[in-house]
ROZAVO-431244 format. One line per 4 residues: number of its first residue (from 1); for each residue z, y, x of N, C-alpha, C, O. Coordinates in Angstrom, 2 decimals, always signed. Atoms other than C-alpha are relative to their C-alpha. Layout:
% residues N
NUM	Z/Y/X/Z/Y/X/Z/Y/X/Z/Y/X; ...
//
This chain:
% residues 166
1	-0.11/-0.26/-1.42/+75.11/+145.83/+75.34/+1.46/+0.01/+0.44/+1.83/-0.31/+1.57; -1.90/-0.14/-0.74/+79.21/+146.34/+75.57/+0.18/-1.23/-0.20/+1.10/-1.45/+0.59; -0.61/+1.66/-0.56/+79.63/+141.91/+75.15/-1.21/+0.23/+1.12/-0.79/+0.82/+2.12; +0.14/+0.34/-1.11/+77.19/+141.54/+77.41/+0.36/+0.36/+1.08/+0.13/-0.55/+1.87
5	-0.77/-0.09/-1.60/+78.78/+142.87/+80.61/+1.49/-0.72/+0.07/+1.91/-1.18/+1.13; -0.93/+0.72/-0.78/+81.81/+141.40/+80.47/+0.05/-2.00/-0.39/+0.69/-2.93/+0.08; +0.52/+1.68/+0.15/+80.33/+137.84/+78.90/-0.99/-0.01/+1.73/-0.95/-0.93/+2.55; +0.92/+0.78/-1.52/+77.67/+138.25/+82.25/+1.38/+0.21/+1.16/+1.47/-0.48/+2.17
9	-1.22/+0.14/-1.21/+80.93/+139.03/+84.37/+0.82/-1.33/+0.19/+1.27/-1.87/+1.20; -1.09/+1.15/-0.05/+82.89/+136.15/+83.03/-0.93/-1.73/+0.39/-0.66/-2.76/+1.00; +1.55/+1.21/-0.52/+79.57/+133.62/+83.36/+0.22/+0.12/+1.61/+0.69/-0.84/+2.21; +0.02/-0.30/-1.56/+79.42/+135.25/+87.23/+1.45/-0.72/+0.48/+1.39/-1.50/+1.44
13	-1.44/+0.60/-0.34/+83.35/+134.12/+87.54/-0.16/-1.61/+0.04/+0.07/-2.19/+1.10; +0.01/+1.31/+0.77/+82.89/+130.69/+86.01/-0.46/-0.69/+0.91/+0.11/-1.68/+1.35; +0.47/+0.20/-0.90/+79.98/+130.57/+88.52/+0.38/-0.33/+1.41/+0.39/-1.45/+1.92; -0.40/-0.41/-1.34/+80.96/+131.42/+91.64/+1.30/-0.99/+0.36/+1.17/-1.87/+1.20
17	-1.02/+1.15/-0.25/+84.64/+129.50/+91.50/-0.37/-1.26/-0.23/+0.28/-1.98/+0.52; +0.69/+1.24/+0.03/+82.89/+126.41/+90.60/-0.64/-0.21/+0.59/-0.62/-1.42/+0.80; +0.87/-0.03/-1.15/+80.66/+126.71/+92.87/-0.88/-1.21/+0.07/-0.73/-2.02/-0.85; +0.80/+1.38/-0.22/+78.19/+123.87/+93.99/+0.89/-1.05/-0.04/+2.06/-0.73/+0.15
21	-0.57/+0.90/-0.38/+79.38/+120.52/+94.10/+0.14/-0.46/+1.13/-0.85/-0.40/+1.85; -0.02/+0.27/-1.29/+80.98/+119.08/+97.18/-1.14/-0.74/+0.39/-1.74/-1.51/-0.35; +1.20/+0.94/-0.94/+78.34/+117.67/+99.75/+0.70/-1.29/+0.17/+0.15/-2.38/+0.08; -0.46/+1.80/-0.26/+80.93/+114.81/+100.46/-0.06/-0.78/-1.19/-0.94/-1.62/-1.34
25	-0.29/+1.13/+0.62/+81.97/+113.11/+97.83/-0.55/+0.52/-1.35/-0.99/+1.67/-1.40; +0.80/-0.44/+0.93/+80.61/+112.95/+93.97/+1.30/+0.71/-0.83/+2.35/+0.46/-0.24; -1.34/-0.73/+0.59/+83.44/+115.16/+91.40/+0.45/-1.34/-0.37/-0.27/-2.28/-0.05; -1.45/+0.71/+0.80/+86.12/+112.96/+89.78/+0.28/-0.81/+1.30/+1.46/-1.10/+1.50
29	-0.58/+1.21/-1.34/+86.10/+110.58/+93.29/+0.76/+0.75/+0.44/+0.35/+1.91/+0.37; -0.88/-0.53/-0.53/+89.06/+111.70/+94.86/+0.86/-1.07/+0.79/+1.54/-1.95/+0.26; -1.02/+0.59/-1.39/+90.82/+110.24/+98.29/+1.15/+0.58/+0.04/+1.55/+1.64/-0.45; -1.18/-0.31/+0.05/+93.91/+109.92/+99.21/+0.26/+0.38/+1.79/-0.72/+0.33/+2.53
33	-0.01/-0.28/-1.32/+95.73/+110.98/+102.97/+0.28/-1.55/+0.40/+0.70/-2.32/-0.46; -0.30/+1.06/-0.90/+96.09/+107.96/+105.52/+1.04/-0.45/+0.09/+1.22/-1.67/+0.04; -1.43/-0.85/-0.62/+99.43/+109.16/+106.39/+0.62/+0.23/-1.09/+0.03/+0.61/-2.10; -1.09/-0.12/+1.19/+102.50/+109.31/+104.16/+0.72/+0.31/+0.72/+0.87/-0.39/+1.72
37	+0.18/-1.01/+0.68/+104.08/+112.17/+103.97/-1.29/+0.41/+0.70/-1.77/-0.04/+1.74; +1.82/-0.61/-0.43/+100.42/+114.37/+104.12/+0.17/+0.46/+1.50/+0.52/+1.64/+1.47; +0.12/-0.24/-1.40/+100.39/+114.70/+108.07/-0.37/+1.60/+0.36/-1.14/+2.11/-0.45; +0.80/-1.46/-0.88/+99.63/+118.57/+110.33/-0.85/-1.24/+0.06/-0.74/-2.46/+0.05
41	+1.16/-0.05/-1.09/+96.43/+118.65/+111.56/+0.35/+0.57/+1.28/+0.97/+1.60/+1.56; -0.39/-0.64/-1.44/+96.66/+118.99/+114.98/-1.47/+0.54/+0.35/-1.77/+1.64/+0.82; +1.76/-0.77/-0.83/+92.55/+119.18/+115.78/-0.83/+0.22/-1.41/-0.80/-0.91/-1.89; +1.03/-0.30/+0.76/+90.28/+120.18/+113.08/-1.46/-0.67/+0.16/-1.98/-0.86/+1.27
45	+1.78/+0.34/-0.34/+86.49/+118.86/+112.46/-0.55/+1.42/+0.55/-0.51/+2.62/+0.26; +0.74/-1.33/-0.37/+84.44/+120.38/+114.70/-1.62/-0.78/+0.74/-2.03/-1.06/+1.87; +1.73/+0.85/-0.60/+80.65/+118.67/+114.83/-0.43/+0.85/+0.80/-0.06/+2.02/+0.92; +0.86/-0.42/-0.85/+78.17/+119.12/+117.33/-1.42/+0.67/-0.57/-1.84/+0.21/-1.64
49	+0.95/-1.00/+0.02/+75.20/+121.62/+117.25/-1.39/-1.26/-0.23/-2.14/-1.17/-1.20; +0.27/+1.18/-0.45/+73.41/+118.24/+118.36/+0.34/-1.49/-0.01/+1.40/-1.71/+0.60; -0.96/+1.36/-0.08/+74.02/+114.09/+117.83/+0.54/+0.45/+1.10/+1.59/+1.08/+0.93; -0.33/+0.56/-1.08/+74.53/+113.85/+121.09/+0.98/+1.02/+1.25/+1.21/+0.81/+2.45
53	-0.65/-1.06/-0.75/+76.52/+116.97/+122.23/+1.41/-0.44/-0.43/+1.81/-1.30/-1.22; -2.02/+0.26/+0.41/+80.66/+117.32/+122.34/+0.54/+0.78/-0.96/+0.60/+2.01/-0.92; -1.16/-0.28/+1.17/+82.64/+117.91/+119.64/+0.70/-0.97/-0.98/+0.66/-2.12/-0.53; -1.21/+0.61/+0.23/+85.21/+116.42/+117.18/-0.58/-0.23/-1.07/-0.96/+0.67/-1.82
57	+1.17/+0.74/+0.99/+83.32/+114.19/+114.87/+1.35/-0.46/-1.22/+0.78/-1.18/-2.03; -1.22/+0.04/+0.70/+86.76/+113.76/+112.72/+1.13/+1.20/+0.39/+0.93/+2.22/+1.04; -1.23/-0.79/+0.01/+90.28/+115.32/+112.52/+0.99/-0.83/+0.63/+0.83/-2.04/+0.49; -1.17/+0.56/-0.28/+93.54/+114.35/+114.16/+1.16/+0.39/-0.45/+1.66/+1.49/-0.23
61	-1.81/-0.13/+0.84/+97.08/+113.78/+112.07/+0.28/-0.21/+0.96/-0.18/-0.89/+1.88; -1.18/+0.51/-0.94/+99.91/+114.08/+113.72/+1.27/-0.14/-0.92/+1.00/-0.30/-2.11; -1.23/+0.50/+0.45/+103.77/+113.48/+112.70/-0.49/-1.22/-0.06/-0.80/-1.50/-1.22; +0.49/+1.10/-0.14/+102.53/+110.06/+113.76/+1.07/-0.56/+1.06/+1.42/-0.03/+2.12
65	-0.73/+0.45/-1.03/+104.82/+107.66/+115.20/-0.64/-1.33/+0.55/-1.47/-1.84/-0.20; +0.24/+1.18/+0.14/+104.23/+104.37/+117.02/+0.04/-1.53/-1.26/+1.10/-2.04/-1.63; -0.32/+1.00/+1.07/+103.56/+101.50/+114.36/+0.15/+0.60/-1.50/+0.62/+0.03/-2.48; -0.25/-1.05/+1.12/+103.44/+104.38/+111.82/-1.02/-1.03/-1.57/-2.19/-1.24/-1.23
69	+1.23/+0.42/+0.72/+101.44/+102.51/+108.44/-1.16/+0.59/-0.02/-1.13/+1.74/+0.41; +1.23/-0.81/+0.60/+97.86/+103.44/+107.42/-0.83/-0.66/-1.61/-1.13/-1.80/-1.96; -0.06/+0.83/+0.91/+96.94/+103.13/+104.34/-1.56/+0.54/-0.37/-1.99/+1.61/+0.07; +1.48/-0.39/+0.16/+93.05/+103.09/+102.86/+0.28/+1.22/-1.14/+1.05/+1.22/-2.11
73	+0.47/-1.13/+0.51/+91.96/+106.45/+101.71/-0.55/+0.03/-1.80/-0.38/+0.67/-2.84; +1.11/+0.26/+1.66/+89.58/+105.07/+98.79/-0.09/-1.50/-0.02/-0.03/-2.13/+1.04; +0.81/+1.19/-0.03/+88.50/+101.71/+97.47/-1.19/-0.31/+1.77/-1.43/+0.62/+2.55; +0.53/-0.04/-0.53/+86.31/+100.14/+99.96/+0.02/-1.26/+0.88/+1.06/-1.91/+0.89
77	+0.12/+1.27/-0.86/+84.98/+97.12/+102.57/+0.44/-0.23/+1.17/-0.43/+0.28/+1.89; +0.17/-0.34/-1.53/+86.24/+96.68/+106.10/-1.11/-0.63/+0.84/-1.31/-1.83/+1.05; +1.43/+0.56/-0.98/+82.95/+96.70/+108.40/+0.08/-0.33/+1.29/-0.77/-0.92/+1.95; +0.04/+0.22/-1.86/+84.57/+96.76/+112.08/+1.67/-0.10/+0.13/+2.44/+0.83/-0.10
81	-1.75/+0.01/-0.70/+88.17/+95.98/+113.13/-0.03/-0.76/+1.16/+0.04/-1.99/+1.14; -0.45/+0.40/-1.22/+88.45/+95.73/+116.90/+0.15/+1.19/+1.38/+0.67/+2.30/+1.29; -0.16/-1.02/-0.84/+88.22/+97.41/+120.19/-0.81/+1.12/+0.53/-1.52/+0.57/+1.37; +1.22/-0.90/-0.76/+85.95/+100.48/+121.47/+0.44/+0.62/+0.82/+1.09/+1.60/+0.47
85	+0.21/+0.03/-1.12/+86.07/+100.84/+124.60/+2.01/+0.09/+0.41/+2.48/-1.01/+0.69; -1.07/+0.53/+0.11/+89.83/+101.19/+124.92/+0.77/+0.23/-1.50/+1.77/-0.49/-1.53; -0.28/-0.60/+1.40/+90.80/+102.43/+121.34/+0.21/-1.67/-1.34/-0.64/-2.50/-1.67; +0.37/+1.38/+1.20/+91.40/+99.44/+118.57/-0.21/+1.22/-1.39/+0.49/+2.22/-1.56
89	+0.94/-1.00/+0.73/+89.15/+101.23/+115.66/-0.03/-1.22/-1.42/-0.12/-2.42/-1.13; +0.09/+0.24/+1.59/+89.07/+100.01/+111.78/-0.87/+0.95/-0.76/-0.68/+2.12/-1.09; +0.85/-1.45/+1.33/+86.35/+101.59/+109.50/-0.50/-1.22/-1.02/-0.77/-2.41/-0.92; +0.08/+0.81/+1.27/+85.80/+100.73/+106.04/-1.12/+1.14/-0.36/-1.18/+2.30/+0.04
93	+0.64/-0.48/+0.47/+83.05/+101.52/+104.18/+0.19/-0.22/-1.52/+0.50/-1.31/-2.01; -0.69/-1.04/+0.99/+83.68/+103.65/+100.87/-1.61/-0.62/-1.48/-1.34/-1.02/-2.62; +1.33/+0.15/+0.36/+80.01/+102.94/+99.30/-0.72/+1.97/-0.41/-0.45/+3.06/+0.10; +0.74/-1.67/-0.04/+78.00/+106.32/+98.27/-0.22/+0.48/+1.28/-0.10/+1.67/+1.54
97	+0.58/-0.51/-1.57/+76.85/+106.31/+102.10/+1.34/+0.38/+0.68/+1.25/+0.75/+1.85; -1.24/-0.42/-0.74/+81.18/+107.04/+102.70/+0.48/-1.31/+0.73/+0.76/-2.37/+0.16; -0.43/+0.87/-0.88/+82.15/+105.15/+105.94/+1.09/+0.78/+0.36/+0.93/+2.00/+0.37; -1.04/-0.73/-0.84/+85.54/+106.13/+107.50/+0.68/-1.14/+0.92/+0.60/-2.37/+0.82
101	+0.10/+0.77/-1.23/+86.93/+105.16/+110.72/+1.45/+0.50/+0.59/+1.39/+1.69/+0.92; -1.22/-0.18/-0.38/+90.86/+105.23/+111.90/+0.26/-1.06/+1.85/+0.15/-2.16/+2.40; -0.32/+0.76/-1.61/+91.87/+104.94/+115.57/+1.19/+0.48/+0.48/+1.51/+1.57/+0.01; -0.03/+0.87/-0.08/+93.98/+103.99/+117.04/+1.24/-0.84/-0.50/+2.46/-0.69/-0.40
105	-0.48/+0.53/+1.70/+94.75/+101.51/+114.18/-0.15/-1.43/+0.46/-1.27/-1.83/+0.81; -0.45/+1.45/-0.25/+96.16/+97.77/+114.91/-0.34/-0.12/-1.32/-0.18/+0.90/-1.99; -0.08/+0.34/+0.87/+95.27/+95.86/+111.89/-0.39/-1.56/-0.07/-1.15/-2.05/+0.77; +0.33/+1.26/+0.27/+95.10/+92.30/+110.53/-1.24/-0.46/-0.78/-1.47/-1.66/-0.92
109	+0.96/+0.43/+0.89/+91.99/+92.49/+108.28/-1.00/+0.22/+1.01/-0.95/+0.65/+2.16; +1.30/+0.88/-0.94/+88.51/+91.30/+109.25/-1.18/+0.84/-0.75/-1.22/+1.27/-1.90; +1.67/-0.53/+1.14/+84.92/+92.73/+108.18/-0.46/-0.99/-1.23/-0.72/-2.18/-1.10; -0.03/+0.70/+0.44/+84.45/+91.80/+105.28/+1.12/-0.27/-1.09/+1.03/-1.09/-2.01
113	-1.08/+0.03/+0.75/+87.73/+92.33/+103.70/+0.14/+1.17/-0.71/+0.11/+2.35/-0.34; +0.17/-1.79/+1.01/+87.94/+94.52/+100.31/+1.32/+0.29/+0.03/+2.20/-0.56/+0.15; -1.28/-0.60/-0.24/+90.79/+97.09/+100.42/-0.30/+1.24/-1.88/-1.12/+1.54/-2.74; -0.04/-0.75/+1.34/+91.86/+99.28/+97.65/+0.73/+1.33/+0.58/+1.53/+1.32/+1.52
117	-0.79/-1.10/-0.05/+92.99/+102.76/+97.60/+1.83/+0.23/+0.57/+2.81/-0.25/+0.01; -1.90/+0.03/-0.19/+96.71/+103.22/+98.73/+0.32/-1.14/+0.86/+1.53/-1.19/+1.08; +0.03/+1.31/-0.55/+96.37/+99.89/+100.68/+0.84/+0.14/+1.08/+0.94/+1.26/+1.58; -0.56/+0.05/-1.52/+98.39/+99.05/+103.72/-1.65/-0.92/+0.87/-2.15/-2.04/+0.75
121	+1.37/+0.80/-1.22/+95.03/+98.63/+106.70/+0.48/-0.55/+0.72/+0.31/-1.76/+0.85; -0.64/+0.22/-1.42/+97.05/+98.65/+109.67/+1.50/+1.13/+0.47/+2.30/+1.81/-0.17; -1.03/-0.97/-0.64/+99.39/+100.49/+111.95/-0.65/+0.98/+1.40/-1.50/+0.77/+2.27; +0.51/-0.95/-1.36/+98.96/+103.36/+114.43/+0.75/-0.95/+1.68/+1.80/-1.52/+1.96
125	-0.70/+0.59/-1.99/+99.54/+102.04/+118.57/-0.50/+1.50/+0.64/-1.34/+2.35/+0.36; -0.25/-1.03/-0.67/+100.39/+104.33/+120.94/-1.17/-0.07/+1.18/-1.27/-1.02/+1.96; +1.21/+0.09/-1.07/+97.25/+105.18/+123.21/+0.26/+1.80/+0.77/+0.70/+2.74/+0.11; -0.45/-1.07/-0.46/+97.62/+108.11/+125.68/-1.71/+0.99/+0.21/-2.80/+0.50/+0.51
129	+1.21/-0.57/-0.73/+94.97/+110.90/+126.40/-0.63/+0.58/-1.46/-0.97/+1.76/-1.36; +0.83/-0.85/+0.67/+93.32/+111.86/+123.20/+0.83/+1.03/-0.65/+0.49/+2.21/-0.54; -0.60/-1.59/+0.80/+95.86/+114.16/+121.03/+1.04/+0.24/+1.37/+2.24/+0.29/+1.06; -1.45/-0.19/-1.20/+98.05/+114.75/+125.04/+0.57/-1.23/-0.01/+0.22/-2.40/+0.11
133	-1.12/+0.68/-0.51/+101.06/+113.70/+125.28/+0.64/-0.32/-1.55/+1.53/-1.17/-1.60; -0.07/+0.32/+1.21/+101.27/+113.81/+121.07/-0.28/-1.25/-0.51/-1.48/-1.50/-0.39; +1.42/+1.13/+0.69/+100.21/+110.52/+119.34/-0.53/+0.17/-1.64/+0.27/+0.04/-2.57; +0.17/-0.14/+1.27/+98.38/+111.06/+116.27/-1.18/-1.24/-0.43/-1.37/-2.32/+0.13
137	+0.73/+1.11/+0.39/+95.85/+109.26/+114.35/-1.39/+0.75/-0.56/-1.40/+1.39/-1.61; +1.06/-0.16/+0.29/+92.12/+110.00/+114.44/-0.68/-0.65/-0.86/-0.72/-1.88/-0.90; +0.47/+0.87/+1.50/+90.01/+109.68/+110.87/-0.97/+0.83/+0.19/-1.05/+2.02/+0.49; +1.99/-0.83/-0.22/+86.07/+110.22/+110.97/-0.52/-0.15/-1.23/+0.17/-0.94/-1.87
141	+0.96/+0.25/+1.50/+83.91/+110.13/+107.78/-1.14/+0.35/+0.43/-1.42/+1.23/+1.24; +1.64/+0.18/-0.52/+80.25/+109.37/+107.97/-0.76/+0.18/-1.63/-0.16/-0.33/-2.57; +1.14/+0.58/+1.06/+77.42/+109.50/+105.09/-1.00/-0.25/+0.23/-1.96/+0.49/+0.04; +1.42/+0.52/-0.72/+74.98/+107.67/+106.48/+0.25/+0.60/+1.61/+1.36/+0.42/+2.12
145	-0.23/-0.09/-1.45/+74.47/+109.00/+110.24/+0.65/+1.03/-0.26/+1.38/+0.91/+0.72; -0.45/-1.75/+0.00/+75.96/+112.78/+109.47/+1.62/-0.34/-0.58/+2.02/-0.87/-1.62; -1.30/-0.08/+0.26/+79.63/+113.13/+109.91/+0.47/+1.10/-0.86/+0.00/+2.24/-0.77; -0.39/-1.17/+0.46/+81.67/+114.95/+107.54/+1.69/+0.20/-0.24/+2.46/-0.76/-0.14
149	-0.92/-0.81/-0.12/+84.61/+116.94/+107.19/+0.97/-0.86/-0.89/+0.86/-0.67/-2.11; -0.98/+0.85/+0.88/+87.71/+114.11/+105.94/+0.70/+0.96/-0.78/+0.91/+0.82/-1.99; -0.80/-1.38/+1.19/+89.47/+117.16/+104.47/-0.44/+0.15/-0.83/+0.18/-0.09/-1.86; +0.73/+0.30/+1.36/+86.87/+117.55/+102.24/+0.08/-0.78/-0.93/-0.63/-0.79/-1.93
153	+0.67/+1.45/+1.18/+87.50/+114.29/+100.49/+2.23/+0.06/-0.45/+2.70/-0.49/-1.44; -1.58/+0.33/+0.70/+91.95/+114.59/+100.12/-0.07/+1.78/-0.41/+0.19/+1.88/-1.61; -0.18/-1.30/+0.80/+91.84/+118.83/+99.44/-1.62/+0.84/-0.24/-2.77/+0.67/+0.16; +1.47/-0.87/+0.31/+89.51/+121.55/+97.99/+0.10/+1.02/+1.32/+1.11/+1.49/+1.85
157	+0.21/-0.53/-1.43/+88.16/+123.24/+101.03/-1.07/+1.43/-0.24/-1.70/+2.10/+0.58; +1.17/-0.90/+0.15/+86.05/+125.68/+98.94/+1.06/+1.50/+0.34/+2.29/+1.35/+0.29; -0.61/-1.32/-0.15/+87.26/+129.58/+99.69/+0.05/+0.63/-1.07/-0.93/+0.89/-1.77; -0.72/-0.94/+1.60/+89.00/+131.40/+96.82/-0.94/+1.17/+0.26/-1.21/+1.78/+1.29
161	+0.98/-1.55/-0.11/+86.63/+134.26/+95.76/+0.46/+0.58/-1.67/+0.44/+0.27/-2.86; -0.72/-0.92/+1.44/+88.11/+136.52/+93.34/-0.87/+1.17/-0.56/-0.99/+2.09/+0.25; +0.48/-1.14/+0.00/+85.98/+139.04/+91.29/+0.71/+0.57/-1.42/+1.36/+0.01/-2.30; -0.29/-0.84/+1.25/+86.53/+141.85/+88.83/-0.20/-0.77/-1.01/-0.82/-1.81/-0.78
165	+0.37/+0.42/+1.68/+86.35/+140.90/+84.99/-0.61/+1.31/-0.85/-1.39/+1.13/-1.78; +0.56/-1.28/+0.33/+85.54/+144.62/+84.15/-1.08/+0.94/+0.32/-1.16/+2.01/-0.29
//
């Protein structure tokens, strides 16, 4: 009875900091940032309750200048490079249901074109109105229709939980 409590304490530790595996991505895959050096966040993910309600279906970097590079996150295909509605938009798809989507991102590649990790995509253009009077660079991640949290996929986002050992 005196190993087992602190063998079931150290099992409970082992547990708990390891925690589930991320929902985004599978373990050892690991992304990189867009942005060189790692960018502020200026807006945080913040999904909707609802598809079709408002909120912030990605994150926005900033320390973003005009013509700033972007470089691909992960391996992956480009599926769309052009304009939405005024925005020029680039998303590559990642495979494992990971689509991501950089705006607004000038680039020379076409759907259809494989990119690699660390890649040069494009460049940021200066568009006014979504981060103010700031310009940054909006990055969305999709798995399948359900957006998720790009942070999730360059840091660990799980919450430090510390317990006794005794």
């Amino acid at each position: 009875m005196l190993l087992l409590k602190p063998l079931l304490s150290a099992f409970l530790a082992i547990a708990i900091t390891a925690g589930p595996s991320s929902p985004v991505h599978p373990p050892g895959e690991h992304w990189s940032w867009p942005l060189s050096p790692k960018p502020a966040v200026l807006r945080t993910f913040d999904p909707p309750d609802k598809p079709w309600l408002s909120g912030h279906r990605g994150v926005d970097l900033g320390q973003v200048l005009d013509g700033e590079p972007v470089t691909a996150p992960a391996d992956g295909v480009v599926t769309f490079a052009g304009v939405v509605v005024d925005r020029s938009v680039l998303t590559i798809d990642h495979g494992n249901g990971l689509k991501s989507s950089f705006e607004p991102v000038t680039s020379n590649l076409k759907p259809g074109d494989p990119v690699s990790k660390g890649q040069l995509i494009g460049s940021t253009e200066p568009v006014s109105g979504h981060c103010g009077s700031s310009p940054c660079l909006h990055w969305g991640v999709r798995r399948g229709d359900e957006y998720v949290n790009p942070l999730d996929l360059v840091q660990d986002m799980r919450p430090s939980i510390l317990l006794p050992l005794g």
